[in-house]
Backbone atoms as SQL, in Angstrom:
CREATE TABLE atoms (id INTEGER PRIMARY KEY, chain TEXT, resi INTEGER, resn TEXT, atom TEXT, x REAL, y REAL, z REAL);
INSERT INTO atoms VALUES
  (1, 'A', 1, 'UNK', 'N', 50.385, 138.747, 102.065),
  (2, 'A', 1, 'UNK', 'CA', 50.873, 140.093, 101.949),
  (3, 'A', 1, 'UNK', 'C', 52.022, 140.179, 100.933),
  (4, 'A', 2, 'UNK', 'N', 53.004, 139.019, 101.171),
  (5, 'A', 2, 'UNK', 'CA', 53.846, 139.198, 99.785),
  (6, 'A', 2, 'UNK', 'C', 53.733, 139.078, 98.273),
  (7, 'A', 3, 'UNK', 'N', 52.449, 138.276, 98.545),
  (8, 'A', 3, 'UNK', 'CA', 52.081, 138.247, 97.649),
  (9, 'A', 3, 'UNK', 'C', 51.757, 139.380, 96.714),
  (10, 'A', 4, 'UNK', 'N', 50.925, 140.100, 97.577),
  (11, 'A', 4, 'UNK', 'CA', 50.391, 141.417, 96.697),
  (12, 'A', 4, 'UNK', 'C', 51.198, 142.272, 96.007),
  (13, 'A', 5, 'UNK', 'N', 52.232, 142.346, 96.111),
  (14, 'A', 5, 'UNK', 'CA', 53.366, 143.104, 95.417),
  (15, 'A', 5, 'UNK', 'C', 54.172, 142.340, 94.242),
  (16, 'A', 6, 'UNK', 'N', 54.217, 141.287, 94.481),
  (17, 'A', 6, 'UNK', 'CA', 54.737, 140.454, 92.977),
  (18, 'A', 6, 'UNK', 'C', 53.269, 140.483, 92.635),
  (19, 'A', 7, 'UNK', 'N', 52.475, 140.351, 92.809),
  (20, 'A', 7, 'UNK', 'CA', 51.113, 140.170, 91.826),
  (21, 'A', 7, 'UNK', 'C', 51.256, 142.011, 90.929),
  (22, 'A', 8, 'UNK', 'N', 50.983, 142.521, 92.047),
  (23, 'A', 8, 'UNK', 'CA', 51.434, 144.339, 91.103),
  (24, 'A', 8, 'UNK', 'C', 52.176, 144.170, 90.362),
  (25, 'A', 9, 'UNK', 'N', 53.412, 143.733, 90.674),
  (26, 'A', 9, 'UNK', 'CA', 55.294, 144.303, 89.649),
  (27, 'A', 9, 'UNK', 'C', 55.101, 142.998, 88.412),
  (28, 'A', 10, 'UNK', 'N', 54.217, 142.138, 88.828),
  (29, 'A', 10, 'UNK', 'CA', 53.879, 141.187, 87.609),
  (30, 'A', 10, 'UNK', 'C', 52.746, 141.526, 86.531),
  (31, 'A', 11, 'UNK', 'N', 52.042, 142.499, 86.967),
  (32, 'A', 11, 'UNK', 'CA', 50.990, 143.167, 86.492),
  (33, 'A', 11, 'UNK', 'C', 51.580, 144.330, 85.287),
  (34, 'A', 12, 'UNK', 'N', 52.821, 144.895, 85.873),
  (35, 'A', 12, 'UNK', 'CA', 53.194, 145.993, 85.222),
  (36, 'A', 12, 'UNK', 'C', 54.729, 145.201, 84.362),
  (37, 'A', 13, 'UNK', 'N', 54.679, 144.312, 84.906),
  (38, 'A', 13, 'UNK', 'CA', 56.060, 143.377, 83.838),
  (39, 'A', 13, 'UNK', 'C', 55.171, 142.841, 82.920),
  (40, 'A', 14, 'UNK', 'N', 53.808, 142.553, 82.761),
  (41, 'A', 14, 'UNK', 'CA', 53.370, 141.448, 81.915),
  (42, 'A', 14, 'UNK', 'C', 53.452, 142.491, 80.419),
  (43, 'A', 15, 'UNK', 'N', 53.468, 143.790, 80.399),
  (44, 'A', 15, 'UNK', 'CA', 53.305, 144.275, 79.127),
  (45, 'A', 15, 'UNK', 'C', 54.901, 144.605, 77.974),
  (46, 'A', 16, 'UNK', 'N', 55.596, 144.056, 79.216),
  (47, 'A', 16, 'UNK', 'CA', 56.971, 143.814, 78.293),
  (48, 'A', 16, 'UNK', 'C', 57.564, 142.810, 77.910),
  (49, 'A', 17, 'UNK', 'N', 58.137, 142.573, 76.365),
  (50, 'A', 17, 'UNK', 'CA', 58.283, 141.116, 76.356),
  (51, 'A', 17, 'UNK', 'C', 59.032, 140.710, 76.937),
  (52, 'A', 18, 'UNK', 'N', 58.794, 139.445, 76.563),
  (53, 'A', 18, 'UNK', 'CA', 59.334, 138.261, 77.938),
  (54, 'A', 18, 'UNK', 'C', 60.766, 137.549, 77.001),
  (55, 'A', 19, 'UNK', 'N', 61.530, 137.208, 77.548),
  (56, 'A', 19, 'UNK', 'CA', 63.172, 137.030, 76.937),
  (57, 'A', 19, 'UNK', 'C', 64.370, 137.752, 78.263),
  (58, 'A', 20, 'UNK', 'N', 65.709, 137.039, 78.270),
  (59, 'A', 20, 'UNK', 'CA', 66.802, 137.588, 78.730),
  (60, 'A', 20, 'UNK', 'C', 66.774, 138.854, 78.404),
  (61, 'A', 21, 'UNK', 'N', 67.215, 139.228, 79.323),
  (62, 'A', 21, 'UNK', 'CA', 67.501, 140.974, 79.452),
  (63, 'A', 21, 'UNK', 'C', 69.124, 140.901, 78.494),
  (64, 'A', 22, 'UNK', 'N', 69.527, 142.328, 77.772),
  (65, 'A', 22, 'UNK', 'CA', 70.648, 142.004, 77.080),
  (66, 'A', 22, 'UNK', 'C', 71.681, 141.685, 78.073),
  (67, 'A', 23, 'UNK', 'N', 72.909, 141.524, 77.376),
  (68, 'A', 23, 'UNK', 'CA', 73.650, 141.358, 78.845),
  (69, 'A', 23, 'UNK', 'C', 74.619, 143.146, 78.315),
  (70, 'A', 24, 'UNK', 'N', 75.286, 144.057, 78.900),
  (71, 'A', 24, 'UNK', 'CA', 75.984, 144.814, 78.950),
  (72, 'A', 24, 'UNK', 'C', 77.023, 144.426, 77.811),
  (73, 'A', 25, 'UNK', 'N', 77.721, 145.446, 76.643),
  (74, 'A', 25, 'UNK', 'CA', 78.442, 145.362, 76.011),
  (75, 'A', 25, 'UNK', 'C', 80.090, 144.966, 77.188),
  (76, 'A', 26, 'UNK', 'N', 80.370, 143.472, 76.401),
  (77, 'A', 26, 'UNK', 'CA', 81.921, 143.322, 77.081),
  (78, 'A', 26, 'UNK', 'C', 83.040, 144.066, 76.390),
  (79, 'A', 27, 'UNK', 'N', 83.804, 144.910, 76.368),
  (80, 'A', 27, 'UNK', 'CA', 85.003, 145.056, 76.553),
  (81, 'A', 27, 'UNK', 'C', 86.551, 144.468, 77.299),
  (82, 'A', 28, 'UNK', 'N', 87.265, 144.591, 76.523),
  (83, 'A', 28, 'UNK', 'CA', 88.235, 144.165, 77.130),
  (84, 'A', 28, 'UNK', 'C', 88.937, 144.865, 78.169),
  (85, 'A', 29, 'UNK', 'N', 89.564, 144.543, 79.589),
  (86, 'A', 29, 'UNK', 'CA', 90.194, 144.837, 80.636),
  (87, 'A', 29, 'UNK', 'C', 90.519, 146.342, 79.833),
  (88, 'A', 30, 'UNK', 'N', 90.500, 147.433, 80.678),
  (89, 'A', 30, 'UNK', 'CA', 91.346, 148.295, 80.173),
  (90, 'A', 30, 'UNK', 'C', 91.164, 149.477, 79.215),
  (91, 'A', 31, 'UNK', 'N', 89.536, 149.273, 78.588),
  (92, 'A', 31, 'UNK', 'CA', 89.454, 149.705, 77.371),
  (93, 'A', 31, 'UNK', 'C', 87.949, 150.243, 77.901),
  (94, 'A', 32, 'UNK', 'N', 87.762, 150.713, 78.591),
  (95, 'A', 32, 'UNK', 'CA', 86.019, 150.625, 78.766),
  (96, 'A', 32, 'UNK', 'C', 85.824, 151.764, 78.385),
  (97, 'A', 33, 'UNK', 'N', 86.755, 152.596, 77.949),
  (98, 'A', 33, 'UNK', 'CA', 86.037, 154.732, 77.188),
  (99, 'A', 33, 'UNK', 'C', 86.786, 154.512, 76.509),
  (100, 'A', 34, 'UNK', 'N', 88.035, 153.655, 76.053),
  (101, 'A', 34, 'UNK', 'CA', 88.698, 154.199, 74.585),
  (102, 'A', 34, 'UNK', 'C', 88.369, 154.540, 73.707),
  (103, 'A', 35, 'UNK', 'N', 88.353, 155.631, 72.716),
  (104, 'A', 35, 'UNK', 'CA', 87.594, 156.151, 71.741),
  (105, 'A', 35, 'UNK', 'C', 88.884, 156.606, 70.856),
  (106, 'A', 36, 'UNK', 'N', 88.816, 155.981, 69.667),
  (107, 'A', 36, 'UNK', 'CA', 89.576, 156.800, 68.834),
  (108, 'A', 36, 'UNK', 'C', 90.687, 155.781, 68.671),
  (109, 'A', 37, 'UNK', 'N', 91.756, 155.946, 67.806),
  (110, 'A', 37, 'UNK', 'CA', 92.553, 155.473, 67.743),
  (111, 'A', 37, 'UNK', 'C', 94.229, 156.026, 68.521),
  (112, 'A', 38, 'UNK', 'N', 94.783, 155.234, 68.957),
  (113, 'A', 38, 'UNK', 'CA', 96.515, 155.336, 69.718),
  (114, 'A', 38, 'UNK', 'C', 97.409, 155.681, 68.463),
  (115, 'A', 39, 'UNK', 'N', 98.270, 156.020, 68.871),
  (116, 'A', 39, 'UNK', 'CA', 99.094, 157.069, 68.108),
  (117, 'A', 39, 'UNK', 'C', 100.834, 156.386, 68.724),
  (118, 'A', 40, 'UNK', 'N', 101.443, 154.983, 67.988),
  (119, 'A', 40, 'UNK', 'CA', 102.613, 154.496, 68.534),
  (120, 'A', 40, 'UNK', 'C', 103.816, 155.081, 67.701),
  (121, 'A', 41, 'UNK', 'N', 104.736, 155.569, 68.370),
  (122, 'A', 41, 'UNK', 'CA', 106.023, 155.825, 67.199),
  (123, 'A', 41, 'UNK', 'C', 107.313, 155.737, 68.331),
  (124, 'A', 42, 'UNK', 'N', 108.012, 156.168, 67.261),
  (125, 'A', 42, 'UNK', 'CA', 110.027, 155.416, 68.079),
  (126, 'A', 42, 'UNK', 'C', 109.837, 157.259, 68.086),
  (127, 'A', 43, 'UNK', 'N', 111.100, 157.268, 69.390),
  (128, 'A', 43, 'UNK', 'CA', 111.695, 158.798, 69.375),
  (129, 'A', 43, 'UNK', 'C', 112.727, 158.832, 70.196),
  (130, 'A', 44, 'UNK', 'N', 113.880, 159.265, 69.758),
  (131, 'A', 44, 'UNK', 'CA', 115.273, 159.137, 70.157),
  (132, 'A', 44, 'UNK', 'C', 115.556, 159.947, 71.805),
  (133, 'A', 45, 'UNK', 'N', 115.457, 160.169, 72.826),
  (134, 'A', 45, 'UNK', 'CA', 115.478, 160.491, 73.658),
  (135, 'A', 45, 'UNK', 'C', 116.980, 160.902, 74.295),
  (136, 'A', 46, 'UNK', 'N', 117.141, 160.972, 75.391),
  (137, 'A', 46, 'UNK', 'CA', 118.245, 162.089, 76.147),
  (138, 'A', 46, 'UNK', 'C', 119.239, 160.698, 76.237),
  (139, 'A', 47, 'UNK', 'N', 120.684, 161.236, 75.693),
  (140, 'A', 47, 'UNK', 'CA', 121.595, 160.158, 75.131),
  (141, 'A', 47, 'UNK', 'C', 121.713, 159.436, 74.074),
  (142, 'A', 48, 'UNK', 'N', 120.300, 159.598, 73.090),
  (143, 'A', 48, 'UNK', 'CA', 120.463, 158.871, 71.907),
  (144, 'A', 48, 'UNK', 'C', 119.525, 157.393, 72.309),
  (145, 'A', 49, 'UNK', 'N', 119.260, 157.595, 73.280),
  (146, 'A', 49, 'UNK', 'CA', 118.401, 156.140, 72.921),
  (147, 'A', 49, 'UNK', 'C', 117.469, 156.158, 72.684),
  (148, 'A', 50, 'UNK', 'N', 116.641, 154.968, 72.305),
  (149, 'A', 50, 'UNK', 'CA', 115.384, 155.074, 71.398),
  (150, 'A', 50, 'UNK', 'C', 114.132, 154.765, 72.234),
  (151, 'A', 51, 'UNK', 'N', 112.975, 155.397, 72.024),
  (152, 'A', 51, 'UNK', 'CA', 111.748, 154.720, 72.725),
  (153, 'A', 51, 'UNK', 'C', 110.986, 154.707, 71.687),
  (154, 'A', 52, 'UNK', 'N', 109.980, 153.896, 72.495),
  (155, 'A', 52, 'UNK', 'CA', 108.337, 153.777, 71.997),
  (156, 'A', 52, 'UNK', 'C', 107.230, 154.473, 72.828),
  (157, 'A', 53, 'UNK', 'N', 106.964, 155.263, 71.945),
  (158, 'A', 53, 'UNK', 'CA', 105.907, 156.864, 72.473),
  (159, 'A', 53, 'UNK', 'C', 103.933, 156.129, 72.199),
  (160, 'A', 54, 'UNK', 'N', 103.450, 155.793, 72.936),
  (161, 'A', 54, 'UNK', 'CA', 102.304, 155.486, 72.912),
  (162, 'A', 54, 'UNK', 'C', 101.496, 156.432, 73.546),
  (163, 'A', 55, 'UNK', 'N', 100.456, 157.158, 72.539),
  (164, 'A', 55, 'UNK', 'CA', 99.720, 158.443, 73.053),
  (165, 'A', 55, 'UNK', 'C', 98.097, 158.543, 72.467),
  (166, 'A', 56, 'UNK', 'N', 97.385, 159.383, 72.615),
  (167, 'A', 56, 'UNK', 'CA', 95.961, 159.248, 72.306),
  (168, 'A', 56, 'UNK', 'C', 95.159, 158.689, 73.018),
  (169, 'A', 57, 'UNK', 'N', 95.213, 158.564, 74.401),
  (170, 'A', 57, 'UNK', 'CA', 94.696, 158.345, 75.303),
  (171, 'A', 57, 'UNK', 'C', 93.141, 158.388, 75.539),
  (172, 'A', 58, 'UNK', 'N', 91.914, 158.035, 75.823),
  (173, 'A', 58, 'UNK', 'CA', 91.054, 158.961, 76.370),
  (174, 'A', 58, 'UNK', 'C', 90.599, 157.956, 77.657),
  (175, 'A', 59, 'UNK', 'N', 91.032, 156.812, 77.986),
  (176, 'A', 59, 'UNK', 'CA', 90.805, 156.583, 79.058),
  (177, 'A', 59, 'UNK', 'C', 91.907, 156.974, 80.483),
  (178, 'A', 60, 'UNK', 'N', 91.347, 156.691, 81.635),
  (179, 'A', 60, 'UNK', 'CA', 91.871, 157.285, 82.747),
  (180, 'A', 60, 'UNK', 'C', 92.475, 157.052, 83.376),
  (181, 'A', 61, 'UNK', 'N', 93.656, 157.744, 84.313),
  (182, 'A', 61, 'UNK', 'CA', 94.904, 157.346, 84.665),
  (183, 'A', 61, 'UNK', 'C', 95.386, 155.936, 85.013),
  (184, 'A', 62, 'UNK', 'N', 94.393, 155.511, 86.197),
  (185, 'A', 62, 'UNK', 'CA', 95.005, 154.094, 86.116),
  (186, 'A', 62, 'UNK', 'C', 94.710, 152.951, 85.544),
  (187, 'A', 63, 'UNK', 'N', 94.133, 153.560, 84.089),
  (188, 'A', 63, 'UNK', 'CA', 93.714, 152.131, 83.254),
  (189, 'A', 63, 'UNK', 'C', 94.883, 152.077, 82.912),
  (190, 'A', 64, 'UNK', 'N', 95.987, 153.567, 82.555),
  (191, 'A', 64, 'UNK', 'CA', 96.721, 153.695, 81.497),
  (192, 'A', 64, 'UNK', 'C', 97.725, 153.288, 82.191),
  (193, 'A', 65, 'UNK', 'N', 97.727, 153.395, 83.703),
  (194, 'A', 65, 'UNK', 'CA', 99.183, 152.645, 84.300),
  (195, 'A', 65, 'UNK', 'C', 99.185, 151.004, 84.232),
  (196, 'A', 66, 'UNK', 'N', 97.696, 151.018, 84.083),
  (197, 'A', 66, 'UNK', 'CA', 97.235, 149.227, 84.080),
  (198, 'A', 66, 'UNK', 'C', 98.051, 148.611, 82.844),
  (199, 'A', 67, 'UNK', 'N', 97.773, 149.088, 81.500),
  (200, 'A', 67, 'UNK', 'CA', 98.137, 148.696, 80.567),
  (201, 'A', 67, 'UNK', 'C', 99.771, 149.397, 80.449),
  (202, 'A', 68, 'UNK', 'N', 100.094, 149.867, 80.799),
  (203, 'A', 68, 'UNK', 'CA', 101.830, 150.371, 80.832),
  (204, 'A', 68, 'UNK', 'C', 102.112, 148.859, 81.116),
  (205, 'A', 69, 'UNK', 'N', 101.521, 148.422, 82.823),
  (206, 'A', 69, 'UNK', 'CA', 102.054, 147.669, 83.152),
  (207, 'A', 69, 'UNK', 'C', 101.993, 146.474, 82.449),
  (208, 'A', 70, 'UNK', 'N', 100.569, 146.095, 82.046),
  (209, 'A', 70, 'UNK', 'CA', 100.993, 144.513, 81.335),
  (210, 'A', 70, 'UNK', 'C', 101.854, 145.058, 79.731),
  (211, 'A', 71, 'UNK', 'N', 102.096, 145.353, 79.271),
  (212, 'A', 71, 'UNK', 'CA', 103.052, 145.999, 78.410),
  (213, 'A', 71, 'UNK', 'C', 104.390, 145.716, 78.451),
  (214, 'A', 72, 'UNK', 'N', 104.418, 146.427, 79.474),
  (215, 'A', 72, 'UNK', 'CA', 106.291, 145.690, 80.038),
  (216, 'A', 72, 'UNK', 'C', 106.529, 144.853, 80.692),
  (217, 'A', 73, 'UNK', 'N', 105.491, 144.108, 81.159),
  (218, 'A', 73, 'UNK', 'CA', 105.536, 142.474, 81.905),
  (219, 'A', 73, 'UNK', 'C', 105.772, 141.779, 79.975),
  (220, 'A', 74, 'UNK', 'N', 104.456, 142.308, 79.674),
  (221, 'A', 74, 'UNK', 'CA', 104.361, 140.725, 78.203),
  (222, 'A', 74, 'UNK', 'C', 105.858, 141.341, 77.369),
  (223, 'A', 75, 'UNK', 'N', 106.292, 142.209, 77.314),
  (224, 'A', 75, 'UNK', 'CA', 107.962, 142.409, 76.515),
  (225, 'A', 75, 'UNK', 'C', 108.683, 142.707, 77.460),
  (226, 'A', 76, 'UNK', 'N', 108.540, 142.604, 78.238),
  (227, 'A', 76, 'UNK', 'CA', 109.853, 142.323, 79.144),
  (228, 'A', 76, 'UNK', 'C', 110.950, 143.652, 79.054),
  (229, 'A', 77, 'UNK', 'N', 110.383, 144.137, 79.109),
  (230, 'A', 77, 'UNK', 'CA', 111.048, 146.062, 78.875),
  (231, 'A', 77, 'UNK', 'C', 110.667, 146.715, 80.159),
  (232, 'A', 78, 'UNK', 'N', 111.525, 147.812, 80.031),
  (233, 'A', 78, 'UNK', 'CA', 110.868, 149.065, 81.128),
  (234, 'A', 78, 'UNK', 'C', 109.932, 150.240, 80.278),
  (235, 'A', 79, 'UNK', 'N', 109.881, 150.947, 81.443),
  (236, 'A', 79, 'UNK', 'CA', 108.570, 151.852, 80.640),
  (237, 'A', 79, 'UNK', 'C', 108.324, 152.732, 81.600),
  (238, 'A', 80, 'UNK', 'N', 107.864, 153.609, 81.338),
  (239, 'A', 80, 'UNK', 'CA', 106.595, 154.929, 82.026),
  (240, 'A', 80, 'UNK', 'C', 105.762, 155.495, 82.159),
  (241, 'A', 81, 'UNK', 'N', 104.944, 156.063, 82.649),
  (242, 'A', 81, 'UNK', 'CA', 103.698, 156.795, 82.239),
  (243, 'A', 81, 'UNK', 'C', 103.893, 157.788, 82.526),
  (244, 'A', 82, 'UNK', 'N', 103.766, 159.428, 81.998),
  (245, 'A', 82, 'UNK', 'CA', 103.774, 160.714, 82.177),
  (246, 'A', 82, 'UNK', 'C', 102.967, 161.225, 81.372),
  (247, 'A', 83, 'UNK', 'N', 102.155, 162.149, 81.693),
  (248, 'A', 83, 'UNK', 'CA', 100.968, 162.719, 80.984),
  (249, 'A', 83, 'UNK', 'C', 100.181, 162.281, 80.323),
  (250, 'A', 84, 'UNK', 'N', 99.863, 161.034, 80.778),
  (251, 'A', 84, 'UNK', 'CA', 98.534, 160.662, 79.406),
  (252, 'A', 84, 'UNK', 'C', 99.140, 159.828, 78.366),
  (253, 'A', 85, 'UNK', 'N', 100.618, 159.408, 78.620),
  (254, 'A', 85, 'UNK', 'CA', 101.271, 158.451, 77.350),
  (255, 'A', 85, 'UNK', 'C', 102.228, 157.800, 78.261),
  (256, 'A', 86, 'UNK', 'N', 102.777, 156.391, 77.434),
  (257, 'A', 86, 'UNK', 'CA', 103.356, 155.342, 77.883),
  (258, 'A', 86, 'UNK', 'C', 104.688, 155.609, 77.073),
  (259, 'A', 87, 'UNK', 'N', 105.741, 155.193, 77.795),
  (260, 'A', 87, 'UNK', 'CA', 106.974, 155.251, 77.226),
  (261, 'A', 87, 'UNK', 'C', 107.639, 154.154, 77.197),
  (262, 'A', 88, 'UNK', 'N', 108.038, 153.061, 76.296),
  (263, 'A', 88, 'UNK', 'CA', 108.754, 151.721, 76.233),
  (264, 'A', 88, 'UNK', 'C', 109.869, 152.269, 75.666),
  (265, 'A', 89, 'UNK', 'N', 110.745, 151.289, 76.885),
  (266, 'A', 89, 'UNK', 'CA', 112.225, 151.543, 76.435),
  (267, 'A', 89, 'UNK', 'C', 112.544, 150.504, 75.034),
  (268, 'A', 90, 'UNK', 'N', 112.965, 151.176, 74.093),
  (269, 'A', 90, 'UNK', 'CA', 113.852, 150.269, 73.261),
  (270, 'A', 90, 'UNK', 'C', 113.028, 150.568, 72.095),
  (271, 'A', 91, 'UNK', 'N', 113.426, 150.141, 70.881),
  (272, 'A', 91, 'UNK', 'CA', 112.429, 149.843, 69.399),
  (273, 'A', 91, 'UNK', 'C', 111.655, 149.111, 69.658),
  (274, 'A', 92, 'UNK', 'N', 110.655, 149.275, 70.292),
  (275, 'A', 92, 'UNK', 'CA', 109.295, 147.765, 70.173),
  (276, 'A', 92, 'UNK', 'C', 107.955, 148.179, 69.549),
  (277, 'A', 93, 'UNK', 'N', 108.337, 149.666, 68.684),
  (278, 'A', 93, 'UNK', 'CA', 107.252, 149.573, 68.024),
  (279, 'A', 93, 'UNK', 'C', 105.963, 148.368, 66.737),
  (280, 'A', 94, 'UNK', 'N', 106.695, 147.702, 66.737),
  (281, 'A', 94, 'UNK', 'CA', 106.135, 146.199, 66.177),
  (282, 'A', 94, 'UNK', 'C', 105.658, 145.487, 66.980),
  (283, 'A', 95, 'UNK', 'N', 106.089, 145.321, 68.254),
  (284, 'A', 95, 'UNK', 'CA', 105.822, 144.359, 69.253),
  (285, 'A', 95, 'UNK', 'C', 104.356, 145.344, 70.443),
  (286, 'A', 96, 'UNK', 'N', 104.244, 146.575, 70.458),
  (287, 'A', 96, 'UNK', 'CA', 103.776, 147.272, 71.086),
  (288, 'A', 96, 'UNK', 'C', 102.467, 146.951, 70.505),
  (289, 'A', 97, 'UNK', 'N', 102.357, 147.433, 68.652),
  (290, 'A', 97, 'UNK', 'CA', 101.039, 147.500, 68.203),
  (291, 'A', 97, 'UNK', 'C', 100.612, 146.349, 68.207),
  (292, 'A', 98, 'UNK', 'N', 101.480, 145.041, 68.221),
  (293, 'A', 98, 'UNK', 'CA', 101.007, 143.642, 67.838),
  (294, 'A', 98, 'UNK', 'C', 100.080, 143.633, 69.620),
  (295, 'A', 99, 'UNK', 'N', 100.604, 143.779, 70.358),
  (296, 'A', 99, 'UNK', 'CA', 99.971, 143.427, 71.547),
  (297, 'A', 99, 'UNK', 'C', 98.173, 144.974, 71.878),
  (298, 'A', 100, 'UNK', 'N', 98.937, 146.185, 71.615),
  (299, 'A', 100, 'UNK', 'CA', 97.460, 146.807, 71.450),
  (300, 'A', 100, 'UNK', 'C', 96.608, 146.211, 70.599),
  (301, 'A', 101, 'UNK', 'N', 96.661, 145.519, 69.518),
  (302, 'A', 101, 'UNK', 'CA', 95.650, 145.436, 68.744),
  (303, 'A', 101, 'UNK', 'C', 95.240, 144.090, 69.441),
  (304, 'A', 102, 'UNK', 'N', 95.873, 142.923, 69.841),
  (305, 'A', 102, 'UNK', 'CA', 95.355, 141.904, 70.556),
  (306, 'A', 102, 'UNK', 'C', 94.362, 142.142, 71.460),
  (307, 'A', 103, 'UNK', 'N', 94.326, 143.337, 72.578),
  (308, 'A', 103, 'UNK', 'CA', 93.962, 143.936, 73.338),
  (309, 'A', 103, 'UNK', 'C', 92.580, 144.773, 72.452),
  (310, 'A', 104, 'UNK', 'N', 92.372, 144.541, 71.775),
  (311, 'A', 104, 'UNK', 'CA', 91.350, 145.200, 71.371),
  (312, 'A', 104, 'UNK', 'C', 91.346, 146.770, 70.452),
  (313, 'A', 105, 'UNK', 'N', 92.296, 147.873, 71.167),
  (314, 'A', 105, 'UNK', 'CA', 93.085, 148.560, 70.871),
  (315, 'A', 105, 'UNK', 'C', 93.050, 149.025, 69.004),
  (316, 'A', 106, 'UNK', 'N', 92.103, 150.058, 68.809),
  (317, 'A', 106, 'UNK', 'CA', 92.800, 150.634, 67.762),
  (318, 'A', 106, 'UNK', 'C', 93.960, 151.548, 67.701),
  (319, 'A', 107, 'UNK', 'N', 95.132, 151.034, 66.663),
  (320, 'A', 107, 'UNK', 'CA', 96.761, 151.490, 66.390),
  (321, 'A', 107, 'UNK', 'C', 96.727, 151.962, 65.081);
């Protein structure tokens, strides 16, 4: 009896070729709808101090808290997320794009 059903689904597999199935496009952690390119710049904020404004988003909230977070773990900074953009404390615009683009990340 079990037979009869792999004999069918082998009947109707035999007319496709035979080879590994593809495997799914990999992406990197984090990035699985990014489309488009990020948008990094410095902007002087309340008191005069400086940040790093990372924006252009199109993936979803908690990828973007995902990557906030390894962000300010790998530079060792603070940071935020509010609306769809990341905020690094300090000038690390050099150090920000060096690590998006590692990440796969068009900057």
């Amino acid at each position: 009896m079990n037979s009869d059903w792999k004999d069918a689904l082998g009947a109707l597999m035999g007319d496709l070729p035979q080879g590994d199935a593809p495997a799914p496009e990999e992406t990197p952690a984090g990035e699985s709808r990014q489309r488009g390119r990020l948008r990094v710049m410095r902007d002087k904020r309340r008191g005069g101090k400086i940040a790093t404004i990372i924006d252009g988003f199109t993936i979803a909230d908690d990828q973007i808290e995902a990557l906030a977070s390894d962000i300010k773990r790998s530079l060792g900074c603070g940071g935020s997320v509010r609306d769809g953009e990341i905020l690094v404390q300090g000038d690390r615009l050099d150090a920000v794009v060096a690590f998006l683009r590692t990440k796969g990340y068009k900057v």
